[in-house]
VOGU-3710 file (C-alpha; in Angstrom, 3 decimals, decimal comma):
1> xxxxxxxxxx> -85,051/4,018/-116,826  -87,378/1,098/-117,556  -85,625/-1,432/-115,228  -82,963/-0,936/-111,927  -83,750/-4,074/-109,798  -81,434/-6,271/-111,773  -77,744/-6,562/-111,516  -75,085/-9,394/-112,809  -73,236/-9,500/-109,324  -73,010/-13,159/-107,760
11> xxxxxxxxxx> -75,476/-14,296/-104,934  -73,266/-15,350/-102,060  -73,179/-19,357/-101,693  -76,120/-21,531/-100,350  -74,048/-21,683/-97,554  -73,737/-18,141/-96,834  -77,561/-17,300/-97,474  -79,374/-17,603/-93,951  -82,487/-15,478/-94,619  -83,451/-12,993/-92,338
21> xxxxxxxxxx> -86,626/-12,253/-91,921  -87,154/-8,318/-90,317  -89,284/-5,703/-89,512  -90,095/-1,869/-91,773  -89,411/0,896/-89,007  -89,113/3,757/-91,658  -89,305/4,474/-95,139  -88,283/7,974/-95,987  -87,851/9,873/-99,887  -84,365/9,913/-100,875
31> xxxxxxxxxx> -84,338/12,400/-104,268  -86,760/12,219/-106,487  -86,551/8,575/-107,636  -84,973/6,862/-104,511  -86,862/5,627/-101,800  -85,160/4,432/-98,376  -86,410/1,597/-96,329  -84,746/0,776/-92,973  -85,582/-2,372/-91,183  -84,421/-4,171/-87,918
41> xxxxxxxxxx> -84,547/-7,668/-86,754  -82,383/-9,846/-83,787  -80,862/-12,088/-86,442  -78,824/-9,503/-88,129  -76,537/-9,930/-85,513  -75,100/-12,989/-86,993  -75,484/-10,411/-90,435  -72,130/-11,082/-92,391  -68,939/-11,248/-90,311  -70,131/-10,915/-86,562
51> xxxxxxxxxx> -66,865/-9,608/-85,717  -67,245/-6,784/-87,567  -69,530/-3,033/-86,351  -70,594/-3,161/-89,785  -69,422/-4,842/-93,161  -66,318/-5,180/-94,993  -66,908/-4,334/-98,338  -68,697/-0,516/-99,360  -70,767/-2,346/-102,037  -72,493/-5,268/-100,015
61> xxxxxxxxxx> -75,496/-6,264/-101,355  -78,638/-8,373/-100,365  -80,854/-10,792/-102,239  -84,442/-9,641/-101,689  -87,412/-12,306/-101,806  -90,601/-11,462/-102,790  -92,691/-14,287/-103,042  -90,653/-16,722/-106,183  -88,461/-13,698/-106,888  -85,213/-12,327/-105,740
71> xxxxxxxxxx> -84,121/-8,626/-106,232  -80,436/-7,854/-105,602  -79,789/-4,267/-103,841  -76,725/-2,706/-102,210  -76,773/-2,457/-98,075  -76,789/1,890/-97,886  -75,850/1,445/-93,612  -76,082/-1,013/-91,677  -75,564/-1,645/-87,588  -75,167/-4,342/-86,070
81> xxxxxxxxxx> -75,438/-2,983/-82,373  -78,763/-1,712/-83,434  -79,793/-4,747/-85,358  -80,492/-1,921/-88,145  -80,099/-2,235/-92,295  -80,947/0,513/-94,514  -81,606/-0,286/-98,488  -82,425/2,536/-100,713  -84,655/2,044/-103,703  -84,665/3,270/-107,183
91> xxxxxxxxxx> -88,354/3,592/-107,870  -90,484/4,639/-111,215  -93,849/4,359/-110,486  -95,607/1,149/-110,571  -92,485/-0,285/-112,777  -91,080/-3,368/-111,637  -91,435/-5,290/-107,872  -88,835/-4,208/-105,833  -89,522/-0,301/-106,703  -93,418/-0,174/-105,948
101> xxxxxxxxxx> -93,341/-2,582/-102,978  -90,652/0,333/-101,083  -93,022/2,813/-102,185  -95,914/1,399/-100,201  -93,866/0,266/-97,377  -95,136/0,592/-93,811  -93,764/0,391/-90,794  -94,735/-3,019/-89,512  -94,207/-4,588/-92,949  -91,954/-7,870/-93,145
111> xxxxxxxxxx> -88,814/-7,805/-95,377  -86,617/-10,294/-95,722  -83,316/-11,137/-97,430  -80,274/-13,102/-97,889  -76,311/-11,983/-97,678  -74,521/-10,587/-97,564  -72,263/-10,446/-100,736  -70,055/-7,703/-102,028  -66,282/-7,113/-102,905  -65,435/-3,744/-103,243
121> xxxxxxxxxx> -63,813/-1,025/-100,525  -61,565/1,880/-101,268  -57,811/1,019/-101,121  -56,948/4,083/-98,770  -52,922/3,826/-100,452  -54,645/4,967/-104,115  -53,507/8,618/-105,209  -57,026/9,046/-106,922  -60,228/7,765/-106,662  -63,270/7,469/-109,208
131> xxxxxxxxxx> -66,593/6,499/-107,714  -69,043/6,459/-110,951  -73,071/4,902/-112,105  -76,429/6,122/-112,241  -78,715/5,852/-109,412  -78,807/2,332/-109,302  -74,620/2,828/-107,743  -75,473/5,803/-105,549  -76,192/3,472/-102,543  -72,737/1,945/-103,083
141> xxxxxxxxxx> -70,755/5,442/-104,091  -72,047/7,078/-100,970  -70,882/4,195/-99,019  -67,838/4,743/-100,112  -67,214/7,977/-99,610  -67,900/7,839/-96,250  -64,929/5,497/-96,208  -62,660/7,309/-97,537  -59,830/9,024/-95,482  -59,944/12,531/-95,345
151> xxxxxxxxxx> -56,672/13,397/-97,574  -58,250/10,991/-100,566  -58,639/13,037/-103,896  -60,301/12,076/-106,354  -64,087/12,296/-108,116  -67,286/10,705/-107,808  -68,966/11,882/-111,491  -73,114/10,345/-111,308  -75,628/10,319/-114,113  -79,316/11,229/-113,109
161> xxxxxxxxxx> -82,116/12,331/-115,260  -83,134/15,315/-113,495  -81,626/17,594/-111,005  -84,323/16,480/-108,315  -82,104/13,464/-108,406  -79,531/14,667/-106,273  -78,870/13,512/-102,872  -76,809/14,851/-99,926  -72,706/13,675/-100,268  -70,386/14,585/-97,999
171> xxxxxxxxxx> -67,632/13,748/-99,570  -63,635/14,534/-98,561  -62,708/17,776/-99,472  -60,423/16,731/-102,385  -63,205/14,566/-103,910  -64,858/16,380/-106,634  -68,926/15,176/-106,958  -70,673/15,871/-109,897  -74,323/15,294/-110,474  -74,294/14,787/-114,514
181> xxxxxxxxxx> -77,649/15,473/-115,766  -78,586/12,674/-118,867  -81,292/14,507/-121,233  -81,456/11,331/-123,262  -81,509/8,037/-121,170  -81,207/6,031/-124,420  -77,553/7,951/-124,927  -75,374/4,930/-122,914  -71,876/6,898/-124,354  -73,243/10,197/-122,094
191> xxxxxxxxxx> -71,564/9,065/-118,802  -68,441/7,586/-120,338  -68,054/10,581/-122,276  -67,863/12,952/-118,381  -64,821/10,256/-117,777  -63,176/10,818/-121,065  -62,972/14,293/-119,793  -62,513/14,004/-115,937  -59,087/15,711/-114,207  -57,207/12,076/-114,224
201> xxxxxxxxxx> -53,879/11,646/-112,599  -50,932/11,592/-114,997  -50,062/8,350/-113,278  -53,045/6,128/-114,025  -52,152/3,398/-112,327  -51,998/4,595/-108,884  -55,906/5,513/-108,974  -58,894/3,297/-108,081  -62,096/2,777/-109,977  -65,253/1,709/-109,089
211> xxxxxxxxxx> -68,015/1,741/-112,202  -70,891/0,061/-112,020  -74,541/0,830/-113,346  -76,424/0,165/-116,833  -75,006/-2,312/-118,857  -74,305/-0,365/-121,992  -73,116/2,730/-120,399  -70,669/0,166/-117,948  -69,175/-1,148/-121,648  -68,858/2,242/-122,836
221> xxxxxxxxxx> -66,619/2,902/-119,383  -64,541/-0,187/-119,699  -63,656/1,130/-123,198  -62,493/3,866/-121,901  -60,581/2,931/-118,597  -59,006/1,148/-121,610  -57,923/3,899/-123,316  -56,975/5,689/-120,650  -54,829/2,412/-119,526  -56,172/1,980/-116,132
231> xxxxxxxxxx> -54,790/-1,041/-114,569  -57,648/-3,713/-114,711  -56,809/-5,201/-111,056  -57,361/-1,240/-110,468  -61,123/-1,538/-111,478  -64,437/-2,874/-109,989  -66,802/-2,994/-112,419  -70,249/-4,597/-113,625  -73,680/-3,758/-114,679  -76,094/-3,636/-111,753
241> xxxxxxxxxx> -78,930/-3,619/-114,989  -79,758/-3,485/-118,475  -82,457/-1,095/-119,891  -85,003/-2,513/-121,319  -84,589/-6,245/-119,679  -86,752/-7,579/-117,230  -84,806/-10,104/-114,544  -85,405/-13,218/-116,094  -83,835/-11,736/-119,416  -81,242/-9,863/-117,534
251> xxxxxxxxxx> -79,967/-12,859/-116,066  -79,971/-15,265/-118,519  -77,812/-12,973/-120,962  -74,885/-12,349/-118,428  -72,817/-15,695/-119,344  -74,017/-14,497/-123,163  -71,404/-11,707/-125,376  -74,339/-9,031/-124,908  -73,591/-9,514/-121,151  -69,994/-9,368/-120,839
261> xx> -68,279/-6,124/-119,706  -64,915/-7,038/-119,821
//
């Protein structure tokens, strides 16, 4: 992957953006390319809806500053008693900011961010569930199987480049995971092609999607969710990146065909 700090999901509004500035207790390997960083601070208590334990939606996401530059990541946990947020990190080396920066994380560092944002939770009346990205939606996808209830049924299907990719699920027992193994990154049909195939419900439109990941492997799901005539008010989905694109370029193509998923 040359870039997974980038994603075409909408900052929340100026209004909504207090930034909160917080503290690195722990950083911890998650996999071989995912890196978790858990911070605390007193002003996440006003974090989102204060009404809430944690936050509504399974995909919330954060706008990370570093210096000029914002990097948008999904929320892993977070807890509001404990004034606690977790973020998990896809990291390649020295590749990009957000990536490297998690890698040399200490505890004692300063993060800080703005958010939350985020739309997304399971529908708990859906017959069947499909939870699907690359590594970059793993964060969110975990999330949400956590939230499942316990009769859901379903599949969470997850491109990775190498086994060492895979992370601990715990998933309900009629969710199938699958840990699809990519041996060419450049092949954005590969994960569309494991949906093609996936045990679907003969009634498509009670199930629920969520799809989100590269651009170009996002397009080639949307193509087929519309094939497979999956409701479109059934479907979250949007590229959290796009290989090859640094932010800047990322951004500026989203409003642009090349950037469109739908």
């Amino acid at each position: 992957m040359t870039n997974t700090e980038t994603d075409n999901r909408t900052a929340p509004s100026r209004r909504q953006r207090p930034v909160h500035e917080l503290t690195v207790v722990r950083t911890e390997p998650i996999g071989r390319h995912l890196v978790r960083v858990t911070a605390e601070g007193e002003s996440l208590a006003t974090f989102g809806d204060p009404d809430l334990p944690g936050l509504a939606a399974t995909d919330s996401y954060v706008k990370l500053q570093f210096g000029d530059a914002t990097r948008t990541y999904t929320v892993r946990s977070f807890d509001r008693a404990a004034r606690r947020i977790a973020i998990d990190f896809v990291v390649h080396g020295d590749e990009g900011l957000a990536g490297p920066w998690a890698q040399r994380a200490q505890p004692g560092d300063t993060m800080r961010l703005m958010g939350p944002g985020g739309a997304y939770s399971p529908d708990h009346g859906a017959a069947w569930h499909l939870l699907t990205g690359d590594l970059s939606a793993v964060p969110a996808i975990t999330t949400a199987l956590e939230a499942l209830p316990g009769d859901a049924r379903g599949a969470a299907i997850i491109e990775v480049e190498t086994d060492d990719d895979r992370v601990d699920l715990r998933p309900p027992a009629g969710v199938d995971v699958r840990w699809a193994v990519n041996p060419d990154v450049t092949d954005t049909e590969f994960l569309a092609r494991q949906i093609a195939v996936a045990h679907w419900p003969a009634d498509r439109t009670s199930a629920q999607v969520f799809a989100h990941g590269e651009r170009e492997s996002i397009k080639a799901i949307r193509k087929v969710l519309r094939e497979l005539e999956v409701p479109r008010e059934r479907i979250s989905i949007s590229g959290y990146w796009a290989r090859g694109r640094a932010e800047d370029a990322f951004q500026a193509e989203k409003r642009q065909p090349i950037g469109q998923i739908d």
